[in-house]
LOVEX-95864 format. One record per residue (C-alpha): residue number from 0; y, x, z; residue in three letters. Coordinates in Angstrom, 2 decimals. Layout:
N
   rolo         Y         X         Z   kolmar
    NUM         Y         X         Z      ALA
...
//
This chain:
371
   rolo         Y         X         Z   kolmar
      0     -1.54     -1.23     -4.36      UNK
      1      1.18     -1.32     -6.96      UNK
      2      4.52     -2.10     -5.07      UNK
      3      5.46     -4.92     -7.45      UNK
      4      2.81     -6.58     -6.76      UNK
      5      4.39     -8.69     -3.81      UNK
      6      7.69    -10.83     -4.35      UNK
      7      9.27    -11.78     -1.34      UNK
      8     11.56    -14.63     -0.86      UNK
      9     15.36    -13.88     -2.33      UNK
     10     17.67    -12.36      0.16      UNK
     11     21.39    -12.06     -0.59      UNK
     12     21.40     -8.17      0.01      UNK
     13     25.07     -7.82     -1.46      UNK
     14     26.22    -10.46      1.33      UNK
     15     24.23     -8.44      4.22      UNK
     16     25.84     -5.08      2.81      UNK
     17     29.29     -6.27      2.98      UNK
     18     28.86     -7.69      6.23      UNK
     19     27.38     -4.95      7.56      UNK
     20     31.78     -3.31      7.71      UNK
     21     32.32      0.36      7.42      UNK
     22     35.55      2.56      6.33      UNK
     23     35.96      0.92      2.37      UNK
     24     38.83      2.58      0.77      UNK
     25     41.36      0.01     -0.79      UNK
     26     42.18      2.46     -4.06      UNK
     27     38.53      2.32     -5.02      UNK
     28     36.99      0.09     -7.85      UNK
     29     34.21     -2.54     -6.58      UNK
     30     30.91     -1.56     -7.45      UNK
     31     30.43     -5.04     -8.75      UNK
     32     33.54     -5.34    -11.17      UNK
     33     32.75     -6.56    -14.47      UNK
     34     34.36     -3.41    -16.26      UNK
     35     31.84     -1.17    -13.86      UNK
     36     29.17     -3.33    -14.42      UNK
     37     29.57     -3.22    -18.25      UNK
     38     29.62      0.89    -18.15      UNK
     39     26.51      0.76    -16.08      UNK
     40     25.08     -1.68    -18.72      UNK
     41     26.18      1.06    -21.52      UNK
     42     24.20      4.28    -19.82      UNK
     43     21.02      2.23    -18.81      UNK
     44     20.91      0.89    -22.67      UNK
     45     21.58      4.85    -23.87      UNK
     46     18.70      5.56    -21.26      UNK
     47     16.30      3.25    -22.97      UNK
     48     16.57      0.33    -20.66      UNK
     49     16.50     -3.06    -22.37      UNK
     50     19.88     -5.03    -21.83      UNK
     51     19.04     -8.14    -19.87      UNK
     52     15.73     -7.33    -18.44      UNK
     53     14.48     -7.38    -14.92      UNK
     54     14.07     -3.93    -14.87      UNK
     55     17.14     -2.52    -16.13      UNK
     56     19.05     -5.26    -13.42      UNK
     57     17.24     -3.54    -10.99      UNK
     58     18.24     -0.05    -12.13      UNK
     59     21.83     -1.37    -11.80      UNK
     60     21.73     -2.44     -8.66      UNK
     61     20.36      0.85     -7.67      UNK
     62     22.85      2.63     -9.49      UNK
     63     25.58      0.47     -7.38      UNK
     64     24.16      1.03     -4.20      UNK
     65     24.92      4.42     -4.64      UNK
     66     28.25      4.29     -6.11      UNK
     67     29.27      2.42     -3.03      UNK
     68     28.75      5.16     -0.73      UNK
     69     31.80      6.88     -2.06      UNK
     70     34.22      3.81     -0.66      UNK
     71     32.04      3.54      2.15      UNK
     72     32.71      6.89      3.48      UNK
     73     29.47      7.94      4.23      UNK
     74     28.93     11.61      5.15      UNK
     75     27.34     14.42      3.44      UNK
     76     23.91     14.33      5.69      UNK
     77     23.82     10.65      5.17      UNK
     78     24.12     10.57      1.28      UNK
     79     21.69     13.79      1.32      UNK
     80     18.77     11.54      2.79      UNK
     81     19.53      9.31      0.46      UNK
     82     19.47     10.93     -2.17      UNK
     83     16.60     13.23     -1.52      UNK
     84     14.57     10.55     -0.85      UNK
     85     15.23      8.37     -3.92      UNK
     86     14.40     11.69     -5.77      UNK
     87     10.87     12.40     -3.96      UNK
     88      9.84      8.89     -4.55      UNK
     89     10.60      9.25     -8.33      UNK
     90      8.65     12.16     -8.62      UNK
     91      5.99     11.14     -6.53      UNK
     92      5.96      7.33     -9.25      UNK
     93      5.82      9.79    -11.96      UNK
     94      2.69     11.85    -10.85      UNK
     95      0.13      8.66     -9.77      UNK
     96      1.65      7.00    -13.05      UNK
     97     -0.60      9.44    -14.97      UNK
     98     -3.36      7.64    -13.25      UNK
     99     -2.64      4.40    -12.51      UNK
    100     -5.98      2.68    -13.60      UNK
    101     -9.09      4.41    -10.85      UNK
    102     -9.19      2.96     -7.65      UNK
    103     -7.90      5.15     -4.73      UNK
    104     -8.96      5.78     -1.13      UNK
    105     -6.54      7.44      1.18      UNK
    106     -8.22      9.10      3.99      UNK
    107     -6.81      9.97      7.45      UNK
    108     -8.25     12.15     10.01      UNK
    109     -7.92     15.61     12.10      UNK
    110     -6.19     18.71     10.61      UNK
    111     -8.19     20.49     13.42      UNK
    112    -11.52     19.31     12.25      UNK
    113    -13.75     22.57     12.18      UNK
    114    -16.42     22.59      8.70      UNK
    115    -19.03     22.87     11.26      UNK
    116    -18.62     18.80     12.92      UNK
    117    -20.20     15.91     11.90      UNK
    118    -17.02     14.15     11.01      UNK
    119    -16.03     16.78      8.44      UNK
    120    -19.44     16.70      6.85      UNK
    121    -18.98     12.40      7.07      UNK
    122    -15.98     12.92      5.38      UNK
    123    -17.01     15.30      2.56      UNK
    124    -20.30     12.77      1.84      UNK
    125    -18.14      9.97      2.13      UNK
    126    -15.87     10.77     -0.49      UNK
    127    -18.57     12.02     -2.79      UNK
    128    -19.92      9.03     -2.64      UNK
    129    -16.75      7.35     -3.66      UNK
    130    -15.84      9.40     -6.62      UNK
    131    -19.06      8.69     -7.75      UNK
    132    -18.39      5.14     -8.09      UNK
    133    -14.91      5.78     -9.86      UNK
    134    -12.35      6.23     -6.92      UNK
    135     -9.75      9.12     -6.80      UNK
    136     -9.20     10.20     -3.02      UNK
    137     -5.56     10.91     -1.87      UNK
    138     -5.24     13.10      1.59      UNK
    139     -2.52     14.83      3.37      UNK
    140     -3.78     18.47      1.52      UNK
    141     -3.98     19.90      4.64      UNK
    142     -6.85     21.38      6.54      UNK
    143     -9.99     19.76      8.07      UNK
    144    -10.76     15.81      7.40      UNK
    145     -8.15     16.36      4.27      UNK
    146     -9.78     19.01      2.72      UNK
    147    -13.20     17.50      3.00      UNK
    148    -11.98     14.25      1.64      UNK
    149    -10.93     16.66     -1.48      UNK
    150    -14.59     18.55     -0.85      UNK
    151    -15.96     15.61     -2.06      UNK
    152    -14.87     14.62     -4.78      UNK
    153    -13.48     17.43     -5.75      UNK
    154     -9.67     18.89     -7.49      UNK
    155    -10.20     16.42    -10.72      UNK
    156    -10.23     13.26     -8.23      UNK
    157     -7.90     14.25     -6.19      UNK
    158     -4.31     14.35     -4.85      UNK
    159     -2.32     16.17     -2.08      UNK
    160      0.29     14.03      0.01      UNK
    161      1.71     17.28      1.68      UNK
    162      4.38     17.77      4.02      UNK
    163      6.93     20.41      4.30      UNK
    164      6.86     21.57      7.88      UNK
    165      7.63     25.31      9.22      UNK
    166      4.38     25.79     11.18      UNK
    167      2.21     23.65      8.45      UNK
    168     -1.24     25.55      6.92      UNK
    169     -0.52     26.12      3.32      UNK
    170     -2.66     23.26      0.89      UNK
    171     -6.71     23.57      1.20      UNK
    172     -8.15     25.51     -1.27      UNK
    173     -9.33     22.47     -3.73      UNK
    174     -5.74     21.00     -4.05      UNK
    175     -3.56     24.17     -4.06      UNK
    176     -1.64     24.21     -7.59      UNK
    177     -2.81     21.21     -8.74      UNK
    178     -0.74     18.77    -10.60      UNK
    179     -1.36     16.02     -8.56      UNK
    180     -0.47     18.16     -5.32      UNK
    181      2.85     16.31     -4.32      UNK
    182      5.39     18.06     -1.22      UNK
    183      7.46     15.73      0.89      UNK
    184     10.54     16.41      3.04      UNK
    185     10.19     13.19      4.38      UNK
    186      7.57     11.64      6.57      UNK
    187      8.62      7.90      5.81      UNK
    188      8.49      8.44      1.54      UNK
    189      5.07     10.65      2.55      UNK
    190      3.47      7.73      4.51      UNK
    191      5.06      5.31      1.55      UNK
    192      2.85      6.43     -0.80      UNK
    193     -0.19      6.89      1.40      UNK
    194     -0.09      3.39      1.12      UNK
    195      1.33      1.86     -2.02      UNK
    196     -1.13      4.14     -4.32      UNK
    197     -3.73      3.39     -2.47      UNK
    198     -6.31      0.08     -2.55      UNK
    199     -8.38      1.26      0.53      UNK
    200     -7.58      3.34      3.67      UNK
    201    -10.57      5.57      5.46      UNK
    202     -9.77      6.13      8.52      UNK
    203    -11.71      9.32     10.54      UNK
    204    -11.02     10.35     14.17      UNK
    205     -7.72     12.69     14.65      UNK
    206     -4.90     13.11     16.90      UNK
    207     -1.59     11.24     17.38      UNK
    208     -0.84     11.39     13.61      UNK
    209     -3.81     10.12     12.57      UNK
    210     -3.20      7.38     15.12      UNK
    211      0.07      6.57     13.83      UNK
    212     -1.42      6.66     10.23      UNK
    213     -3.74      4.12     11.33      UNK
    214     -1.93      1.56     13.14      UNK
    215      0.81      1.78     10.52      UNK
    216     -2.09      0.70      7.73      UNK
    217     -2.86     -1.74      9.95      UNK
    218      0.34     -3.35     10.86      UNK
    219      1.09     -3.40      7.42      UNK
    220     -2.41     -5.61      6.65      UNK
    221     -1.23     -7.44      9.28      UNK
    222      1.98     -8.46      9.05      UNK
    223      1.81     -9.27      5.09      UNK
    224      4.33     -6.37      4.16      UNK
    225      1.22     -4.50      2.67      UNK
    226     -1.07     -6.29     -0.19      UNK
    227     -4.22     -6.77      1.65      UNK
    228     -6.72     -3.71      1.39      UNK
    229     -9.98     -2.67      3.20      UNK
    230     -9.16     -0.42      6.10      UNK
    231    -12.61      1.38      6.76      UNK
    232    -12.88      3.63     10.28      UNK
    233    -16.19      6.07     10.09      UNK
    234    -17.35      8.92     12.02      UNK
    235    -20.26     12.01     11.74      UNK
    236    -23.33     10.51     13.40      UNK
    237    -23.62     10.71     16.86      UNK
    238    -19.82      9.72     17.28      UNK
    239    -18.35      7.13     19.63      UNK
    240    -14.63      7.49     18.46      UNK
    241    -14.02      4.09     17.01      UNK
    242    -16.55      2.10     18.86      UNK
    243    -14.31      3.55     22.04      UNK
    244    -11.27      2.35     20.29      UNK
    245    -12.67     -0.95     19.37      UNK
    246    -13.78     -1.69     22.88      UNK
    247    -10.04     -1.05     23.97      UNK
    248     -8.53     -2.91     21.40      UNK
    249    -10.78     -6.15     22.50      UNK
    250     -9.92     -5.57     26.07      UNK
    251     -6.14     -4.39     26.07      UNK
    252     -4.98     -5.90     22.77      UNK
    253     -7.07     -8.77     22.48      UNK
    254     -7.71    -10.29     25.53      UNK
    255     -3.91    -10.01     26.80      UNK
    256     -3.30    -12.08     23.73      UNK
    257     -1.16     -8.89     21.98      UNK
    258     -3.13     -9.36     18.91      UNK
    259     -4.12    -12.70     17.47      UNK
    260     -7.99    -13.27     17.67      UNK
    261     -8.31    -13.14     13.44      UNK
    262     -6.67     -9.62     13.57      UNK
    263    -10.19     -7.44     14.06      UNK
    264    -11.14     -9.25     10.50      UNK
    265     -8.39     -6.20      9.15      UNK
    266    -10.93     -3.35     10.13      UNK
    267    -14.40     -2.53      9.62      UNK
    268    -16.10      0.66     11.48      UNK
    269    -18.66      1.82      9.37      UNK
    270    -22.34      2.83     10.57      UNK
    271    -22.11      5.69      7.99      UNK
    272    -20.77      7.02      4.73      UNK
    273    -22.99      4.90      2.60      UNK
    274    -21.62      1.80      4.48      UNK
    275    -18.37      2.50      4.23      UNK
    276    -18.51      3.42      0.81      UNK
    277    -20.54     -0.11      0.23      UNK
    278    -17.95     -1.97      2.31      UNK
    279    -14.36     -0.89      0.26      UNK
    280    -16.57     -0.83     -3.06      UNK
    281    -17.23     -4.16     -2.03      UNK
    282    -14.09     -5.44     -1.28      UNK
    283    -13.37     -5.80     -5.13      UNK
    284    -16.02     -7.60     -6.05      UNK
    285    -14.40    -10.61     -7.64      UNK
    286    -11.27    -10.26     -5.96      UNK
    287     -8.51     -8.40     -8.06      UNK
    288     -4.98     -7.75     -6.52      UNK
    289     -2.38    -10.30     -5.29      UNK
    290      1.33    -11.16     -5.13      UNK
    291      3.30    -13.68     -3.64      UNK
    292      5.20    -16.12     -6.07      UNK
    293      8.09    -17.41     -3.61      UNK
    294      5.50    -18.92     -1.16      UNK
    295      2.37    -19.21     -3.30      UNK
    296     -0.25    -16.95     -2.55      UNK
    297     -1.59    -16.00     -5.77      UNK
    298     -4.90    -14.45     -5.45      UNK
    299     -5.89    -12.63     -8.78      UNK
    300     -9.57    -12.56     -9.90      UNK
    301    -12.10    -11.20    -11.46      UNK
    302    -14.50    -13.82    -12.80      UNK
    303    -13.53    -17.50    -12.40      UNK
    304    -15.67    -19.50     -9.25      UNK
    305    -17.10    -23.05     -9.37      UNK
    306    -14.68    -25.83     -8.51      UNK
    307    -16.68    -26.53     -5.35      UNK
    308    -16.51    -23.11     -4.19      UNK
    309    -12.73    -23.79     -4.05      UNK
    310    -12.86    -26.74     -2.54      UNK
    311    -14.88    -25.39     -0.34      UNK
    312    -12.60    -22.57      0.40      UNK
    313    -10.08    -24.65      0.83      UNK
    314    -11.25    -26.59      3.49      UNK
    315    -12.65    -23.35      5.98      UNK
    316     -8.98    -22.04      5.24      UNK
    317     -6.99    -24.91      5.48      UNK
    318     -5.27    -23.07      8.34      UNK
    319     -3.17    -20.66      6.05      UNK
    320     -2.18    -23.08      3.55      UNK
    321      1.33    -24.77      4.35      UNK
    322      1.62    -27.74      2.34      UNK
    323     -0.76    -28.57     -0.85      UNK
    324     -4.33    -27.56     -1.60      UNK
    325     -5.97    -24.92     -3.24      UNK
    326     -5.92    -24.83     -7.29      UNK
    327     -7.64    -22.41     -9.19      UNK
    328     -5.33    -21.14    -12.51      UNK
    329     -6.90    -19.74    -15.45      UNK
    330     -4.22    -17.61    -16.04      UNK
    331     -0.92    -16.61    -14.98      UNK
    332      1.22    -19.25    -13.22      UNK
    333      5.10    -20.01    -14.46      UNK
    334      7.16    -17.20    -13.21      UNK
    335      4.12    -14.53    -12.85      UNK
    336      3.47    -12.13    -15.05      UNK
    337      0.90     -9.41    -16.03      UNK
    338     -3.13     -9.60    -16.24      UNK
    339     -3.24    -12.95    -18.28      UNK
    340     -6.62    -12.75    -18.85      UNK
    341     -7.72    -13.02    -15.20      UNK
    342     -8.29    -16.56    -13.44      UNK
    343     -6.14    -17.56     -9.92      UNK
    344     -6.70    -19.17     -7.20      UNK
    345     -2.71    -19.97     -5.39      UNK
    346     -1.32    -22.24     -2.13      UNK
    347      1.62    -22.25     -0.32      UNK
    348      0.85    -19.75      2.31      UNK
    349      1.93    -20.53      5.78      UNK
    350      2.54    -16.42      6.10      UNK
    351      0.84    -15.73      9.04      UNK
    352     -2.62    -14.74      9.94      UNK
    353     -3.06    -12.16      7.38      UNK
    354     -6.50    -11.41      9.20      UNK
    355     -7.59    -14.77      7.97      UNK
    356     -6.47    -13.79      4.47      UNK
    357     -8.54    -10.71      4.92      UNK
    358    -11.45    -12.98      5.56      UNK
    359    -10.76    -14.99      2.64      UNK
    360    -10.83    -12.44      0.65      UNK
    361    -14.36    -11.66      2.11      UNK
    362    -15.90    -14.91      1.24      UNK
    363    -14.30    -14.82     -2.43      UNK
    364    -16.31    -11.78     -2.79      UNK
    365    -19.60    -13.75     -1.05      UNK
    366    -19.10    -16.41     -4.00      UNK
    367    -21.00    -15.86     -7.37      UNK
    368    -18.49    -16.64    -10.46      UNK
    369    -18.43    -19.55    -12.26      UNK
    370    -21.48    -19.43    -15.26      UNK
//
């Protein structure tokens, strides 16, 4: 999901940064003086930034940031990852900017998934079945469950999250050379865009990374730091991966009160391909995206519903909303921006019990539109 779609509450950044001490030389200029400012004004206008916007603000803050390392004294390793990593996530924005409008699917699973298992051949169907209906499918580019999930649908609806490791498998076959085949030093700008270009996680049995993969999607759902998104767990028939998993999660997680009892509503584990494909196809039915406007929860979509219907909604949800009642907008509200043709429905979220949200979301889609 696009990463501006979310605004979180205002934190005073600059405050934390200078609080946060270091070795600051006394000969060197503040990165906030007005005669610095003004020259980082200058080159983002000669860039093509507009002078006052949002966006070019936000390009001078990041410009600033990393002028301050030089006072700060930070060392050459330090202002490497930095660097480096600013750099792959550019590069990385540029290539799924060339296809911002398809839905995508990211798919975890084994590397050491043979051709011959069920899983792989779940996996390849799966993602057929998806490109079919208009998704692009983003893997790791590896071996087994990636390359089936680029089997599938194939090099033209696909892309390669790959990661540079000395022992890794060079990129499967389908991916290998492509455009949209994309090589990460880092694990933590790798995983980033796993899940910020994505509107769906698949989730197929695998080994401790797939395991991390998956409870990261998850704890993103969650916790509200991720927009919400179907997280769909599927096997090869036969299988008893996830139901295992599930059963453990209900007994260890759940019933010692570790998770909250709304928190299962984040997952669904599929009966097969064709479900889970029907389940994240699904899943934007009528609802659209959503952001947070300070502490509205602004849910955009599709087709307006029937005033009862929210009302309605309203009161089985009254749980998440803090103060207020439900409205339904039929367009943007004041301060939001983009998609004005779509209709709203906003509250003042208490932010907590994202599962709940998830199941909101799930009756939204239940609801015909509004004639």
């Amino acid at each position: 999901m696009p990463l501006d779609d979310r605004l979180e509450p205002k934190i005073d950044v600059d405050a934390l940064d200078e609080a946060a001490g270091g070795p600051v030389s006394p000969r060197a200029a503040r990165a906030d003086d007005p005669e610095v400012v003004a020259t980082l004004d200058r080159l983002i206008e000669q860039m093509g930034g507009k002078p006052g916007s949002f966006d070019a603000r936000l390009v001078r803050e990041l410009l600033q940031t990393g002028l301050k390392l030089i006072p700060d004294g930070r060392d050459t390793g330090e202002i490497k990852l930095l660097t480096n990593s600013v750099k792959e996530l550019r590069y990385a924005f540029r290539v799924f900017g060339r296809f911002r409008d398809p839905h995508k699917v990211t798919i975890f699973g084994s590397a050491r998934t043979p051709e011959s298992h069920p899983d792989y051949a779940a996996c390849v169907e799966f993602s057929r079945l998806m490109a079919e209906a208009g998704w692009m499918s983003i893997t790791g580019a590896g071996l087994g469950i990636m390359q089936a999930g680029h089997v599938g649908p194939g090099r033209q609806a696909s892309f390669g999250v790959a990661i540079r490791l000395p022992f890794e498998t060079n990129a499967n076959a389908v991916i290998a050379g492509d455009e949209k085949l994309i090589l990460f030093r880092y694990f933590f700008t790798r995983k980033l865009m796993f899940i910020s270009q994505a509107e769906a996680v698949a989730l197929f049995p695998g080994g401790f990374g797939t395991m991390d993969e998956a409870y990261e999607a998850l704890t993103l759902v969650q916790t509200g730091k991720s927009s919400p998104m179907p997280i769909v767990m599927l096997e090869g028939q036969g299988g008893d991966y996830w139901s295992s998993w599930d059963q453990w999660v209900h007994s260890q997680l759940l019933k010692r009160g570790w998770v909250s009892p709304e928190d299962p509503n984040i997952y669904y584990i599929a009966k097969n391909p064709q479900d889970a494909a029907r389940h994240l196809i699904r899943f934007y039915r009528n609802y659209h995206s959503s952001r947070y406007l300070r502490d509205q929860l602004v849910i955009r979509l599709r087709k307006a519903l029937r005033p009862e219907d929210v009302q309605r909604l309203e009161s089985e949800f009254k749980v998440l909303i803090k103060t207020g009642g439900m409205t339904q907008h039929m367009g943007p509200l004041e301060g939001e921006e983009g998609l004005p043709h779509l209709p709203r429905i906003a509250f003042h979220h208490t932010k907590y019990k994202y599962g709940l949200v998830r199941a909101l979301i799930d009756r939204i889609n239940d609801l015909d539109p509004a004639p």
